[in-house]
C-alpha positions as CSV (number, residue, x, y, z in Angstrom):
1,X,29.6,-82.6,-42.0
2,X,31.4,-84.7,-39.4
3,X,33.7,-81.7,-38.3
4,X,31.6,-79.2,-38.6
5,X,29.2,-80.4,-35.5
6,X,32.6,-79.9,-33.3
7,X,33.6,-77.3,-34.7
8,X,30.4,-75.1,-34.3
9,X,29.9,-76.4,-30.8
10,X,33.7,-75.1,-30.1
11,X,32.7,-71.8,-31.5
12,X,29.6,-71.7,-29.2
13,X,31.8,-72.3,-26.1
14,X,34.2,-69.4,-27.1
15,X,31.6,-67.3,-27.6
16,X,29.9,-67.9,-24.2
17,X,33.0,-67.9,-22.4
18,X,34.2,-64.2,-24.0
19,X,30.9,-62.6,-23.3
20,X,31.1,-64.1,-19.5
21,X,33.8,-61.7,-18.3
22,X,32.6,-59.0,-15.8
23,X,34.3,-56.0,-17.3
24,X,35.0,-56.3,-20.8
25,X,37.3,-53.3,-20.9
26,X,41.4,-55.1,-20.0
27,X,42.1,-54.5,-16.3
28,X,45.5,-51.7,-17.5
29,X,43.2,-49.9,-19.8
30,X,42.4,-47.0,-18.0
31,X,46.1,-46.8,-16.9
32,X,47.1,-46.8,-20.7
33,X,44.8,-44.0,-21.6
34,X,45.7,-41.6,-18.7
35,X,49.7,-42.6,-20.0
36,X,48.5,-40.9,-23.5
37,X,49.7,-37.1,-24.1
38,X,47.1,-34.6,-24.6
39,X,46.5,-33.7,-28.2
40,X,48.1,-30.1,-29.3
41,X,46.4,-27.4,-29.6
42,X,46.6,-24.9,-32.7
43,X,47.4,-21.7,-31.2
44,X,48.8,-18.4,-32.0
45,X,50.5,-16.3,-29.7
46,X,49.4,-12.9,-28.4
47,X,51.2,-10.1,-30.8
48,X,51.4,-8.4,-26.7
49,X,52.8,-11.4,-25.4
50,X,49.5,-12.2,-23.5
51,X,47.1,-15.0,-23.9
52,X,46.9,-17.3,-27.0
53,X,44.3,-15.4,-29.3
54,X,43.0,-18.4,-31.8
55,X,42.6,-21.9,-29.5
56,X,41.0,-24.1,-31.8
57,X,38.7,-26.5,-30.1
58,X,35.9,-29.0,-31.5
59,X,32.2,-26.9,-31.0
60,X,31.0,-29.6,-28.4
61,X,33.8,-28.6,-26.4
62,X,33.2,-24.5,-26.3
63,X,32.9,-22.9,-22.8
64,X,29.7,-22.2,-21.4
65,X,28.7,-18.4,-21.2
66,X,29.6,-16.1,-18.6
67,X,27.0,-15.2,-16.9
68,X,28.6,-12.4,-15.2
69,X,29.7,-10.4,-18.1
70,X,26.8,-8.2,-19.4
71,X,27.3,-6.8,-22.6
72,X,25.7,-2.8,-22.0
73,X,22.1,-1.8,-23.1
74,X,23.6,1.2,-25.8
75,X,25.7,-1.6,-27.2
76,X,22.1,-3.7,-27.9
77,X,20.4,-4.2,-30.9
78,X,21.2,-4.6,-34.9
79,X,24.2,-3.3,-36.5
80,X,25.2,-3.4,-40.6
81,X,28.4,-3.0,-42.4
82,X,26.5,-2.2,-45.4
83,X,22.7,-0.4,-45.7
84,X,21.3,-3.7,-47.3
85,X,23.0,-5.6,-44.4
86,X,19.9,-3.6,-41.9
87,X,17.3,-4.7,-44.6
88,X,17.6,-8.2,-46.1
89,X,15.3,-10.5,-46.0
90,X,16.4,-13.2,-48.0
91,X,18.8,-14.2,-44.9
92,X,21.7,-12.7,-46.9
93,X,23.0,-9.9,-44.7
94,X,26.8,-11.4,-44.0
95,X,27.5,-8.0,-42.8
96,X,24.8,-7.7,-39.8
97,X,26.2,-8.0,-35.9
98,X,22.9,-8.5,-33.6
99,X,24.3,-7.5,-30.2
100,X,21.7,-8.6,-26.7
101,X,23.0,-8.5,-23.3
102,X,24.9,-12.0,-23.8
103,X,26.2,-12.7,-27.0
104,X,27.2,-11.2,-30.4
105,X,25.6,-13.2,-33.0
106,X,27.6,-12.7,-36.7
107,X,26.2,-14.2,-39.8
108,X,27.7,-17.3,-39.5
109,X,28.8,-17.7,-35.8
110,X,28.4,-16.0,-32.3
111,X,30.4,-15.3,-30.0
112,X,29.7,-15.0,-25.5
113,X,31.9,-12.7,-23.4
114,X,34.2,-14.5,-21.7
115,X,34.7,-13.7,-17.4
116,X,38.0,-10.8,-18.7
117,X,35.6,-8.6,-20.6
118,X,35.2,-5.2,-19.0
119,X,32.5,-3.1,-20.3
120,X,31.6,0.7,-20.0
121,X,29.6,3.2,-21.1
122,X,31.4,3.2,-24.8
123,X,33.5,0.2,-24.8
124,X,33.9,-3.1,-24.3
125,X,36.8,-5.4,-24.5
126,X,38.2,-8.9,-23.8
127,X,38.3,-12.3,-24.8
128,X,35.1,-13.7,-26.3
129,X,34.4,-17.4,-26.9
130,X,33.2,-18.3,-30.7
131,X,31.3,-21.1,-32.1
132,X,29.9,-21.5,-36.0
133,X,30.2,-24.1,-38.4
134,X,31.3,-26.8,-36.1
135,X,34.3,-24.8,-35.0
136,X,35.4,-23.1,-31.3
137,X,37.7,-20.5,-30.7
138,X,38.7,-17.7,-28.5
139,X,39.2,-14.0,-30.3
140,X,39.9,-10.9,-28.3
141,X,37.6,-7.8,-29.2
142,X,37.4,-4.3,-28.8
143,X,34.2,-2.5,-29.0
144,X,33.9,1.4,-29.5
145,X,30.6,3.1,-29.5
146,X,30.5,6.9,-31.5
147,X,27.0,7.9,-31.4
148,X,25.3,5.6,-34.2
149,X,28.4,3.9,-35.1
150,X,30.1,0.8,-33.5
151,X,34.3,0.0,-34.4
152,X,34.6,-3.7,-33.6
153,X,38.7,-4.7,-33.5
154,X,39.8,-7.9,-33.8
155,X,42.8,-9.4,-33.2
156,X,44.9,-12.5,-34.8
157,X,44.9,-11.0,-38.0
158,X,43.6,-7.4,-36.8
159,X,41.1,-6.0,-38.6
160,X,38.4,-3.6,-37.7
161,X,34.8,-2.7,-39.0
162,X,32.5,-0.1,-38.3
163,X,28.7,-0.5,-38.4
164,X,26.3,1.5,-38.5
165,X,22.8,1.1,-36.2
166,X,20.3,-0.2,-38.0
């Protein structure tokens, strides 16, 4: 019992005197971090040589919208892969695209033009910046429109899908 009187009031003045420093953060620590490397980035290249196609970033990270790039009123509205896709309501239609003047919104993600997208009266084209399930990426996309039909290419694998307007 003797020692632990001592001992105690040693702790005490330890304590006291760690949590008296003005800046708790080591005077080189800032120096240290700015030393560090940037983390990689998972990214493909361009099958043209241009631009990565797939940067993978953390969702909190994903750029903001353009608010330049207007996607085009004929382009607007709800497009299915499938019939049933235009008609679910049980929140099952994995194949509908909902297209407004700022974003295309998939089943599971969406996706903002970024400031490269050029847009006319039938097409639009250009890097678009995704988010969905906690994920971030930039895809390039090619939109055709064909009367009621819409061809959306991808690249990095290419694929394409035609809708249909719902």
């Amino acid at each position: 019992m003797q020692f632990r009187v001592p001992l105690l009031a040693f702790a005490f003045i330890l304590t006291i005197a760690a949590c008296s420093r003005r800046d708790p953060v080591a005077p080189n620590a800032n120096a240290a971090a700015a030393a560090l490397p940037a983390p990689a980035k998972d990214v493909a290249p361009s099958p043209a040589g241009g631009p990565p196609q797939n940067e993978t970033t953390p969702a909190a990270a994903a750029p903001a919208p353009s608010l330049t790039v207007q996607i085009p009123a004929a382009f607007q509205g709800r497009w299915g892969l499938t019939p049933a896709d235009c008609t679910s309501a049980l929140g099952d239609a994995k194949g509908l695209l909902v297209i407004n003047s700022g974003e295309l919104r998939f089943y599971e993600s969406r996706a903002v033009p970024s400031s490269n997208v050029q847009a006319d009266g039938d097409s639009i084209s250009g890097d678009f910046h995704f988010t969905g399930e906690g994920q971030s990426w930039t895809k390039y996309e090619a939109i055709k429109l064909n009367k009621q039909k819409l061809t959306r290419t991808e690249t990095n694998p290419t694929a394409s899908f035609t809708y249909a307007k719902c």
